[in-house]
C-alpha positions in Angstrom: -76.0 -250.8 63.9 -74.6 -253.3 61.1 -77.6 -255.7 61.3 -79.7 -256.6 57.8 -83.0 -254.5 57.9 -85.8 -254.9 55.7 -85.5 -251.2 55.4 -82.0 -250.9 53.9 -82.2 -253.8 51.8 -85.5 -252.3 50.6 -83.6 -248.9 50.1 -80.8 -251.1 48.1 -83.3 -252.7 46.1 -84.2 -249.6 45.1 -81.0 -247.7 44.2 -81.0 -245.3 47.2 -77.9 -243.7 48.2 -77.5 -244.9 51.9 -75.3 -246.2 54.9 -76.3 -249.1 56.1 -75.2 -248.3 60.1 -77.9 -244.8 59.9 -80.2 -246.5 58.1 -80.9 -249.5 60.6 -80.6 -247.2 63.3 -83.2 -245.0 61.7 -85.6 -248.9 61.2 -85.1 -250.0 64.7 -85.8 -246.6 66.5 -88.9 -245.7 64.6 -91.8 -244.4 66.5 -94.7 -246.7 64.7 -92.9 -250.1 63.8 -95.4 -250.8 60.8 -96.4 -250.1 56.9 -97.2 -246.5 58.1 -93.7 -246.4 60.1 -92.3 -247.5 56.8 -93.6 -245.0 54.8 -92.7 -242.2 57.0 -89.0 -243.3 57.1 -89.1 -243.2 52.9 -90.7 -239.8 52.8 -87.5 -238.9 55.0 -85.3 -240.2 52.0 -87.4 -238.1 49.8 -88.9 -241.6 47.9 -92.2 -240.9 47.2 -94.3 -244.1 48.2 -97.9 -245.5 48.4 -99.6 -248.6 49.7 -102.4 -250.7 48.0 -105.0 -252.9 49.3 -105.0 -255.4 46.4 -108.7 -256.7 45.6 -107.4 -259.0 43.4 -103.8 -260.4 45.0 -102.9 -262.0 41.5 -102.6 -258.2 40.5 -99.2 -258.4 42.2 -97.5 -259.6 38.6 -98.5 -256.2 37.2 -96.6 -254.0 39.8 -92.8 -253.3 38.9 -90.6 -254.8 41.1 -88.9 -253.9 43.7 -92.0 -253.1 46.3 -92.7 -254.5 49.7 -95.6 -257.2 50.1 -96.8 -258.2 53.4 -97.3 -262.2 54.2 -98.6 -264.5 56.6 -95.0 -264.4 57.7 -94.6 -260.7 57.7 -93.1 -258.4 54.6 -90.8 -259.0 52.6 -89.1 -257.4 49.6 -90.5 -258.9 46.2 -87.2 -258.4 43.6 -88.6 -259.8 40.6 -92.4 -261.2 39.5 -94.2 -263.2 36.3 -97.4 -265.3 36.3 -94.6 -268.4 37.2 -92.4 -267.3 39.9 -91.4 -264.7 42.8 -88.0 -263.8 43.9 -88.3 -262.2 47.2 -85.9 -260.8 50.1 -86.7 -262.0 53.6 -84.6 -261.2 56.7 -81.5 -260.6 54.0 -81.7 -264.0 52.3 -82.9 -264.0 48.6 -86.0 -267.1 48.2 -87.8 -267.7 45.2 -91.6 -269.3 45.4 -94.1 -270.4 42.5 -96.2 -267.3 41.8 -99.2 -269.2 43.1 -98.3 -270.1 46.7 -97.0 -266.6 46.9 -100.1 -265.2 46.3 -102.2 -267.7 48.7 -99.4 -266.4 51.3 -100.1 -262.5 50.7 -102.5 -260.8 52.1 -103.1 -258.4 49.3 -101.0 -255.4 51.0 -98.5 -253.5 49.2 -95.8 -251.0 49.7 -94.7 -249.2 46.2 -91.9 -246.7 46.0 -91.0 -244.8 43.5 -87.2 -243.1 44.3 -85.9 -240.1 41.9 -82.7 -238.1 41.7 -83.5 -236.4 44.9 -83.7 -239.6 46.8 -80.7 -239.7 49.3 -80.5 -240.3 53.2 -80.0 -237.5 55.2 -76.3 -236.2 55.3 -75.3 -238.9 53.4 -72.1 -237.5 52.4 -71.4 -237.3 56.2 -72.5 -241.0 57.1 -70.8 -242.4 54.2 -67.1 -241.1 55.5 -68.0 -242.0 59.1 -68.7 -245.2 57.4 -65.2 -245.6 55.2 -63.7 -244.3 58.1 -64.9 -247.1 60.0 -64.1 -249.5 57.7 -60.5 -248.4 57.4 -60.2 -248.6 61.2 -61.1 -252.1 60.9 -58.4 -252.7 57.7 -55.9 -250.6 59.6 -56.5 -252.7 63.2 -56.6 -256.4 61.5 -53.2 -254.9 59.5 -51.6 -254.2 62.6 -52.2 -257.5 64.7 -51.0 -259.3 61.4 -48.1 -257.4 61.6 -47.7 -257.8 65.4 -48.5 -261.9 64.9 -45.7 -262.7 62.3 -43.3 -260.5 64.2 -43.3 -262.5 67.0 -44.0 -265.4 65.2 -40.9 -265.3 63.4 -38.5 -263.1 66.2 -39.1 -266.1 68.8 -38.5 -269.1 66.1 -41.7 -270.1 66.4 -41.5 -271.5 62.6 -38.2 -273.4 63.3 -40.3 -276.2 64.9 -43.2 -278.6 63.3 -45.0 -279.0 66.1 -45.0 -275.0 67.5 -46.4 -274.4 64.1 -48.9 -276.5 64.5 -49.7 -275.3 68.1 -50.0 -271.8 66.9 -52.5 -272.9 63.9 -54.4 -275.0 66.3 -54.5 -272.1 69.1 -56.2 -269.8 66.3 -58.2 -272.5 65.0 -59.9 -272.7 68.4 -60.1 -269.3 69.5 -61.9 -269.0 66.2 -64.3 -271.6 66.9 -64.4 -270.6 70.7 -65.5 -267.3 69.3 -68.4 -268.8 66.9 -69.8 -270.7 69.7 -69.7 -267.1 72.1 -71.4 -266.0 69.4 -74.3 -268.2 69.6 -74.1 -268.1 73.5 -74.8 -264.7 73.4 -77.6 -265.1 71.0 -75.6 -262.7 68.5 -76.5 -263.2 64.2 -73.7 -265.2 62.7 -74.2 -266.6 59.4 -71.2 -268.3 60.2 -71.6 -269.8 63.4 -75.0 -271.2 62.0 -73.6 -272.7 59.0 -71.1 -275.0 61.6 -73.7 -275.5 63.8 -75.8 -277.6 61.4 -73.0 -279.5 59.9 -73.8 -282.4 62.0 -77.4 -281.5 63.9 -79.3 -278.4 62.8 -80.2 -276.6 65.8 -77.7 -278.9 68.4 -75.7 -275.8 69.2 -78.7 -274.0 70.5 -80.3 -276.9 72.6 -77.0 -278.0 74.2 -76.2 -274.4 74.8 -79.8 -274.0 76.6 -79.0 -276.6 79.1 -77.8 -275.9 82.8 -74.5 -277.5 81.9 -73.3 -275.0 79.1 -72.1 -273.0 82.4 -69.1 -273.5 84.4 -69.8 -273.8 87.9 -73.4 -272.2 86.6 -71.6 -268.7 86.5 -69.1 -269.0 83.5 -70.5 -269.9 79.7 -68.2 -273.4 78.4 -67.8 -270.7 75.5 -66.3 -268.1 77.9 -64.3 -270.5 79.4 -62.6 -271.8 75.7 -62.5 -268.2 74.0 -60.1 -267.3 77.2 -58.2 -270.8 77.0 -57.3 -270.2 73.8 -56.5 -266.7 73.5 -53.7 -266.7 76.2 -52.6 -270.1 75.1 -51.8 -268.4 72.0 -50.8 -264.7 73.0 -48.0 -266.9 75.9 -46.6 -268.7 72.9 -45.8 -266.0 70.9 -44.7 -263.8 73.9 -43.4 -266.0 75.8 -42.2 -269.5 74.0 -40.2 -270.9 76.1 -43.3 -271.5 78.7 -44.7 -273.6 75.7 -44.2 -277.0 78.5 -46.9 -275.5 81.1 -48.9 -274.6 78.1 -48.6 -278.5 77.6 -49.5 -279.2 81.5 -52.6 -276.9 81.2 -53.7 -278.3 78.0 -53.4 -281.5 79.7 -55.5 -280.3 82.5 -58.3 -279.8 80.2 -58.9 -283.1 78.5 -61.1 -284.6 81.2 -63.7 -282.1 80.2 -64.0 -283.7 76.7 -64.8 -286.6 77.9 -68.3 -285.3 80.2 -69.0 -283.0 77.4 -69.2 -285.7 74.8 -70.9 -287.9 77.1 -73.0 -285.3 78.4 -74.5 -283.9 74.7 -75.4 -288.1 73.9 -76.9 -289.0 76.9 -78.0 -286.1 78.4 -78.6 -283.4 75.9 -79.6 -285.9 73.4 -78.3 -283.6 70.9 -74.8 -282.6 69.3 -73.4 -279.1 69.1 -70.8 -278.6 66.5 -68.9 -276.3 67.8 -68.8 -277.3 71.4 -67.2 -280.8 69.4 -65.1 -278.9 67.2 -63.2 -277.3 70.5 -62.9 -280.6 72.5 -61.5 -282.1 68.9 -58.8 -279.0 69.0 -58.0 -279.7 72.8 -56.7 -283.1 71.8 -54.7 -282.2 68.6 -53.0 -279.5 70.7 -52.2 -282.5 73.1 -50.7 -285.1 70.5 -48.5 -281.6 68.8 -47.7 -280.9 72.6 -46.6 -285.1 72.7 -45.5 -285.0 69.6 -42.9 -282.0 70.1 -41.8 -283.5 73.4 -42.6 -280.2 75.2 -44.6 -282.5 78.1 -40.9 -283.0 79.3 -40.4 -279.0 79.5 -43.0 -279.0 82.3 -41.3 -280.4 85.3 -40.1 -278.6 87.2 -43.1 -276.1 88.3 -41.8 -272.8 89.2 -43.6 -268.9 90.1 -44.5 -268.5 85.9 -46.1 -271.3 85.9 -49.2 -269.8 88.2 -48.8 -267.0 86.9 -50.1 -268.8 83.4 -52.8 -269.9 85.3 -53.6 -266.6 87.0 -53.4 -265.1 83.8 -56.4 -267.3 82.4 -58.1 -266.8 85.2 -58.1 -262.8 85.3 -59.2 -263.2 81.2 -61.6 -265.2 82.2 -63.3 -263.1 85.0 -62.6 -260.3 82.4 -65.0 -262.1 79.8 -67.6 -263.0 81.7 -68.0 -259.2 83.4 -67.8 -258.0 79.6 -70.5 -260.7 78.2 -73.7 -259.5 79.6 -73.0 -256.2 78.1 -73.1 -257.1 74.6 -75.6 -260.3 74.9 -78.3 -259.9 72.6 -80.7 -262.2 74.4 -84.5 -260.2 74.3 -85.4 -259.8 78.1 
């Protein structure tokens, strides 16, 4: 698992040799999820620990950071503490509070640990290869589809054209954002995806994506729908270029929807998702490239490849939407 834990953030605090992956698999599959889980999962790491009932919660600024503290809000990871302030870790994401409204917030409980030279995860000398070797796969894979992309990129003059440039940015622009907002769909972390969300309503995404109408037909997710839109408009280009006029026609085909979904998230939703604008934005600069390159022309007329196109997003589509439900993080 590659999620933030309190647990491994704790055991970075603390200078702990670790992986992250076995170390958040160790946090979510312990048997008591509490201070006492906690402290079992340390004494595993051979980091002696103890907890404290604080009489006097003020006593905090006396204890050497790092150490857990529990709050109103749950525990977090206190990094640094004086009489004036307190640095503190929650969910991954450093805060910093006066020293007084951190104490009116604690409840007096405390974690302490104190790690020594024979403080190390279990096997960590076999985790940590699994883990470069991981992390290589990942280098190696993105390496390869770079290599793939400009390849074709350049083998089918994709670059000897403006507008095919732009087309081919534009395609990855959307997939990319198509891929934010599956993200959120799917309920999946994304520090990313968050950050675009709020650039115009904090939480729109979220409500626009909880209403009936995020689904196509009710069975397909809008997200779904744009993640496969765009990642066959962009894989025919460089495979196929000289289709790029019924990539035109079906790019056409798919400007009506801008229309409802703007109209929809105003008067509707009353609320505006970022990325689901963002996409329908794309859609149209594709269609003034697509104008602008004269490719429209190329359309006309229709032969057998041209359903085939649209068979093709169609089969990626059923494809995604079989897939989704297997990785959707929504808690049932």
């Amino acid at each position: 698992m590659t999620d933030v834990t309190i647990f491994s953030d704790f055991l970075r605090e603390l200078g702990v040799r670790h992986t992250s992956g076995f170390s958040n698999g160790e946090f979510h599959s312990m048997s008591f999820n509490s201070l006492f889980g906690l402290s079992k999962l340390l004494d595993a790491y051979n980091i002696r620990n103890r907890s404290y009932m604080l009489g006097d919660k003020s006593e905090m600024s006396e204890i050497a950071a790092p150490f857990l503290a529990q709050t109103d809000g749950g525990f977090v990871i206190v990094t640094s503490i004086d009489r004036n302030t307190v640095g503190y870790l929650t969910q991954g994401v450093p805060e910093k509070m006066p020293f007084g409204d951190f104490v009116n917030a604690a409840t007096g409980v405390v974690l302490c640990a104190f790690p020594d030279e024979n403080s190390v995860e279990p096997d960590y000398s076999a985790h940590r290869r699994d883990e470069i070797i991981s992390v290589a796969k990942k280098w190696i894979l993105l390496a390869t589809l770079a290599f793939i992309f400009l390849y074709l990129f350049i083998a089918n003059g994709i670059g000897r054209h403006v507008s095919t440039v732009l087309v081919t940015i534009l395609d990855m622009v959307g997939l990319y954002m198509s891929y934010l907002l599956m993200q959120k769909s799917l309920n999946i972390d994304s520090g990313a995806a968050d950050n675009v969300c709020k650039a115009i309503e904090a939480g729109g995404c979220d409500s626009v994506l909880a209403t009936k109408a995020s689904k196509f037909f009710g069975i397909f997710g809008w997200s779904e729908v744009g993640f496969s839109y765009f990642s066959v408009s962009l894989l025919a280009l460089l495979i196929f270029p000289e289709y790029i006029g019924y990539l035109a026609l079906c790019n056409v085909c798919c400007l009506p929807f801008s229309f409802w979904s703007v109209w929809y998230q105003k008067y509707r939703a009353k609320a505006w998702c970022t990325l689901c604008l963002s996409v329908q934005g794309t859609l149209w600069l594709l269609f003034f490239c697509y104008l602008g390159g004269g490719w429209l022309r190329e359309a006309l007329p229709l032969t057998i490849n041209f359903f085939v196109l649209g068979a093709t997003y169609l089969a990626v589509l059923l494809l995604i939407n079989r897939l989704s439900p297997l990785i959707d993080k929504t808690e049932k």
